[in-house]
C-alpha positions as CSV (number, residue, x, y, z in Angstrom):
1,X,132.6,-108.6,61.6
2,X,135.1,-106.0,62.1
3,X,137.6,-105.7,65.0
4,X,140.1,-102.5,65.8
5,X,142.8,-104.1,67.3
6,X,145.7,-101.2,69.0
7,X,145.1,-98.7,66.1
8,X,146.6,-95.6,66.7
9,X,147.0,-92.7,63.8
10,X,149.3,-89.8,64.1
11,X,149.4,-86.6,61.8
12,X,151.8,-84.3,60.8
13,X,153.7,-82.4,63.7
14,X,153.4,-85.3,65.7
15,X,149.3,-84.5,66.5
16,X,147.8,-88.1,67.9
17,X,144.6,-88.5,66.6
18,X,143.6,-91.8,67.9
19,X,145.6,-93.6,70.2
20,X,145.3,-97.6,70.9
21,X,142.2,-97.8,70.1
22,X,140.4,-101.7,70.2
23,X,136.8,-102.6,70.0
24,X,134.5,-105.2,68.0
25,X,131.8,-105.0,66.2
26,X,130.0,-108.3,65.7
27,X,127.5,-109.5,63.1
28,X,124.0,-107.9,63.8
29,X,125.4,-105.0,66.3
30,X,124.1,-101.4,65.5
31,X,127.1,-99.7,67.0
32,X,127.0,-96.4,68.0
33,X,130.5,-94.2,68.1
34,X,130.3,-90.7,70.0
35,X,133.0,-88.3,70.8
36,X,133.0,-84.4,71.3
37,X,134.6,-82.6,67.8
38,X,138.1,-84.0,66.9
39,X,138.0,-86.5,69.1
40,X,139.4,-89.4,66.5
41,X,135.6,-90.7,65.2
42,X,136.4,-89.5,61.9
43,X,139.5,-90.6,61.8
44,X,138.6,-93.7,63.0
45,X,136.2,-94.4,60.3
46,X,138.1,-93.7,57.4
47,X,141.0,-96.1,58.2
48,X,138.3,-98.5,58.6
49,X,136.4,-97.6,55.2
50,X,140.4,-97.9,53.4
51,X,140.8,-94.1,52.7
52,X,143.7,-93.5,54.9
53,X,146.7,-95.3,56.0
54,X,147.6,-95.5,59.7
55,X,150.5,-96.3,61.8
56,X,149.8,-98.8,64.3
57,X,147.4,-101.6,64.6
58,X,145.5,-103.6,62.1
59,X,141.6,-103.5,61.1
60,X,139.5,-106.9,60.5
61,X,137.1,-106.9,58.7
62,X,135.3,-110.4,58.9
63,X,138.8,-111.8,59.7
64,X,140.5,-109.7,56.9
65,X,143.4,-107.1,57.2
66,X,142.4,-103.8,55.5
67,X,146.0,-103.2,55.1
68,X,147.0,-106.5,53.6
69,X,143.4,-107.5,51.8
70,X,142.0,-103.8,51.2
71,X,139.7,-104.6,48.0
72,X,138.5,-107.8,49.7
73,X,137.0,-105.7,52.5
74,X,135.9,-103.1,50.0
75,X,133.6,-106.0,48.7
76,X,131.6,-106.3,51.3
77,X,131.7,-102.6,53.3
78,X,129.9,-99.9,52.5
79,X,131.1,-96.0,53.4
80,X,129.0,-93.1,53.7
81,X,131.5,-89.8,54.8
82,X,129.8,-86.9,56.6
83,X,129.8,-85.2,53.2
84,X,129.5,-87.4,50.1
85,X,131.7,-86.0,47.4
86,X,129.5,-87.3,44.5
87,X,130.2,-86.8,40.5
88,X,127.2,-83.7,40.0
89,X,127.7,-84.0,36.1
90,X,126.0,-87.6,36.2
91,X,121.9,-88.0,37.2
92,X,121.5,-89.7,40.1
93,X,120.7,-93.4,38.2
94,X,124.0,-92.9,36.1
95,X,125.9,-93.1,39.3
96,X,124.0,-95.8,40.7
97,X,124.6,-97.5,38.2
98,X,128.1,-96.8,37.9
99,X,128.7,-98.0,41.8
100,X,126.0,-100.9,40.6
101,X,129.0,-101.7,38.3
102,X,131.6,-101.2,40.2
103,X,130.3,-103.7,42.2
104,X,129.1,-106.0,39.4
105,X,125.6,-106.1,40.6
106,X,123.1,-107.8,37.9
107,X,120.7,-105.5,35.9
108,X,117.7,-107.7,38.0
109,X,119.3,-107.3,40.8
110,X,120.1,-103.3,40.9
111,X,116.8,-101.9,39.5
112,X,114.8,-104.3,42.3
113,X,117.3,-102.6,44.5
114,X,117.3,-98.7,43.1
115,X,113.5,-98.7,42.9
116,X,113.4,-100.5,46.7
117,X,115.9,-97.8,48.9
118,X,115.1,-95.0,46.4
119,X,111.0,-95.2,46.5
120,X,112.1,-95.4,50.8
121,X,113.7,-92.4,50.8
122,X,111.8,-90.4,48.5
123,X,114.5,-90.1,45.6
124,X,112.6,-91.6,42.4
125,X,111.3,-88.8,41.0
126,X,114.6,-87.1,41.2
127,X,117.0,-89.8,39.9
128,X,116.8,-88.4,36.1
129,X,118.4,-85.3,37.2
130,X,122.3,-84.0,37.4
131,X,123.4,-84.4,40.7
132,X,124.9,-80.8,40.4
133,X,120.9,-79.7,41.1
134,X,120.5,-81.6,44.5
135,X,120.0,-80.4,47.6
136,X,122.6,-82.0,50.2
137,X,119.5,-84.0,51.5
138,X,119.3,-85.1,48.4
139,X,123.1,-85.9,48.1
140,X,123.0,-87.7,51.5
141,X,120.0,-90.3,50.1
142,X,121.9,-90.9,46.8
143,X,124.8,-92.0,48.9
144,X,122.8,-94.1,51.3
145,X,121.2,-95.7,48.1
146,X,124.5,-96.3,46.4
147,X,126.1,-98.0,49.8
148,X,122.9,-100.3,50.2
149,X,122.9,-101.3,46.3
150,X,125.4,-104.0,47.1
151,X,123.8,-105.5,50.1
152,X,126.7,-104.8,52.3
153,X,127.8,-106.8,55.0
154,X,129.3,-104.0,57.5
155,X,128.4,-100.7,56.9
156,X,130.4,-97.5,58.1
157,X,128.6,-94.1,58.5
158,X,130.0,-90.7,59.5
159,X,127.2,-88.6,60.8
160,X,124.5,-90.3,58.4
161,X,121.6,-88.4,59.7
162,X,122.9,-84.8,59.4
163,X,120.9,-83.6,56.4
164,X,118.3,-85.8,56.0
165,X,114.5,-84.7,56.8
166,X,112.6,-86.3,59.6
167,X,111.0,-88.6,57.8
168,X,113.8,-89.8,55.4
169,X,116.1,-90.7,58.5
170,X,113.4,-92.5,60.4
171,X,113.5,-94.2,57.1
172,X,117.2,-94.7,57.7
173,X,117.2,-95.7,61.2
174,X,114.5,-98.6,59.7
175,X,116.8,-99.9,57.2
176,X,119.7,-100.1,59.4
177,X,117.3,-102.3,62.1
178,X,116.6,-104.6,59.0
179,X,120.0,-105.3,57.5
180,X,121.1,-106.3,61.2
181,X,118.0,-108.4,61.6
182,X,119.8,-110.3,58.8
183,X,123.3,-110.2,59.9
184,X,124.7,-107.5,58.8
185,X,126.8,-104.6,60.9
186,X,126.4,-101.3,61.5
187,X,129.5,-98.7,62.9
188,X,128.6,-95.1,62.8
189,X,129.4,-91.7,64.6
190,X,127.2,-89.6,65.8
191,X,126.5,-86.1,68.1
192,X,123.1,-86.7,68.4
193,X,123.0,-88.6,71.8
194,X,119.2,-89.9,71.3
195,X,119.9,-91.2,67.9
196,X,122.3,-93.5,69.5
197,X,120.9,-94.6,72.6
198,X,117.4,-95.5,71.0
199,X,118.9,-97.1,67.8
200,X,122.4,-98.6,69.6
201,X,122.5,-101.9,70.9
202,X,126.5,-101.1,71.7
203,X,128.2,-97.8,72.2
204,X,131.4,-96.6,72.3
205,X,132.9,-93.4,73.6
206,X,136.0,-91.8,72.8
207,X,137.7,-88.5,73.9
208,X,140.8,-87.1,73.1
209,X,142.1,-90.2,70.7
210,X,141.2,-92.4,73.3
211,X,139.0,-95.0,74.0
212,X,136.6,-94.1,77.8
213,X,133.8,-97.0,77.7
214,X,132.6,-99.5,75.4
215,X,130.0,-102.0,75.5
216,X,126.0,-102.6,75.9
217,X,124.1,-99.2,75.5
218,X,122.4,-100.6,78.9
219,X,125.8,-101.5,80.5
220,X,127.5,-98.1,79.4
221,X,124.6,-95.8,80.4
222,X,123.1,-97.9,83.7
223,X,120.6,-95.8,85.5
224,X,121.4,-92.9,83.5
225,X,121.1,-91.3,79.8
226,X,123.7,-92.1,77.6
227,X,124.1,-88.1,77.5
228,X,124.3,-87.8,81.1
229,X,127.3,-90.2,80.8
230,X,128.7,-88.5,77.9
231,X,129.2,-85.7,79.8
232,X,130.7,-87.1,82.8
233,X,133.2,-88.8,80.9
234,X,134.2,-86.0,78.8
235,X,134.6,-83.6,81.7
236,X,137.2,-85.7,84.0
């Protein structure tokens, strides 16, 4: 479902941000991408996602180019950034209907959807209100509800549960378990260690830009906790 194959992103100044990096993601992984601060996750996820060019490489996304085909992938991803820039003079069901829209999703369709995620996560009673008056929990459900609306087929989260209340990202963690149950794909970064060895069924690590393990959670971590190998990695 998606494949990073030699991607590498440089900034300004000549700064290396992620350096040859190549791992896949296949249909039904939860993937879990951990790295200490600037170490190219972010990065990494919004080349993927189509929100910034890179230098070297290319980025499938079920066999197509994000370079060459990037509204085709659009079709079928869905992108949650760390902090969702959302429109706060709409309520919340003006812009999930908007993205509904965008995505020409059927009237059917979208309220059987909205009233699903959004009854979930706890964000009905709020949906008639500007988005100007939420809380950033409340920001980071709308976004979750506006990527799922579509029924995505890869989904791309930076730090999704930063924000969220206990109960709305057990929630979270659920619906993630479901869409891969039914094929879908999950790639998202995370600090929380836990999250990702509990939720994971693959894991990657990077440091500095580059790429230090890849593979099973159970592979990656053998006897030990995926934090315990976290550590010794980053420290060599």
């Amino acid at each position: 479902m998606l494949e990073i194959k030699n991607f590498s992103k440089t900034y300004k100044g000549g700064i290396k941000a992620v350096d040859n990096l190549s791992l896949t993601v296949d249909s039904g992984d939860i993937f879990g991408f951990v790295g200490h601060n600037g170490a190219g996750k972010t990065t990494t996820i919004r080349a993927i996602a189509g929100v910034m060019d890179f230098d070297e490489g290319d980025i499938l996304i079920n066999d197509m180019s994000i370079k060459k085909d990037p509204v085709g992938c659009k079709k079928i991803l869905a992108y949650i950034p760390d902090s969702p820039d959302l429109y706060g003079y709409l309520t919340g069901i003006q812009y999930l209907n908007f993205i509904a829209d965008i995505y020409s999703i059927g009237k059917l369709q979208r309220e059987e959807n909205i009233k699903t995620f959004a009854d979930a996560l706890g964000l009905t009673p709020s949906l008639g209100d500007l988005i100007s008056s939420y809380s950033h929990g409340m920001r980071q459900k709308l976004a979750v509800i506006s990527a799922l609306i579509h029924s995505p087929k890869l989904m791309i989260l930076d730090e999704p549960f930063v924000g969220l209340d206990p109960k709305a990202a057990h929630t979270l963690k659920g619906i993630m378990r479901e869409m891969c149950r039914q094929g879908s794909s999950i790639f998202f970064s995370t600090h929380v260690l836990d999250v990702a060895e509990k939720l994971c069924n693959k894991v990657a690590i990077i440091k500095s830009g580059k790429l230090i393990a890849c593979g099973d959670v159970a592979t990656v971590t053998g006897d030990k906790s995926l934090e315990d190998v976290f550590m010794e990695l980053i420290e060599e």
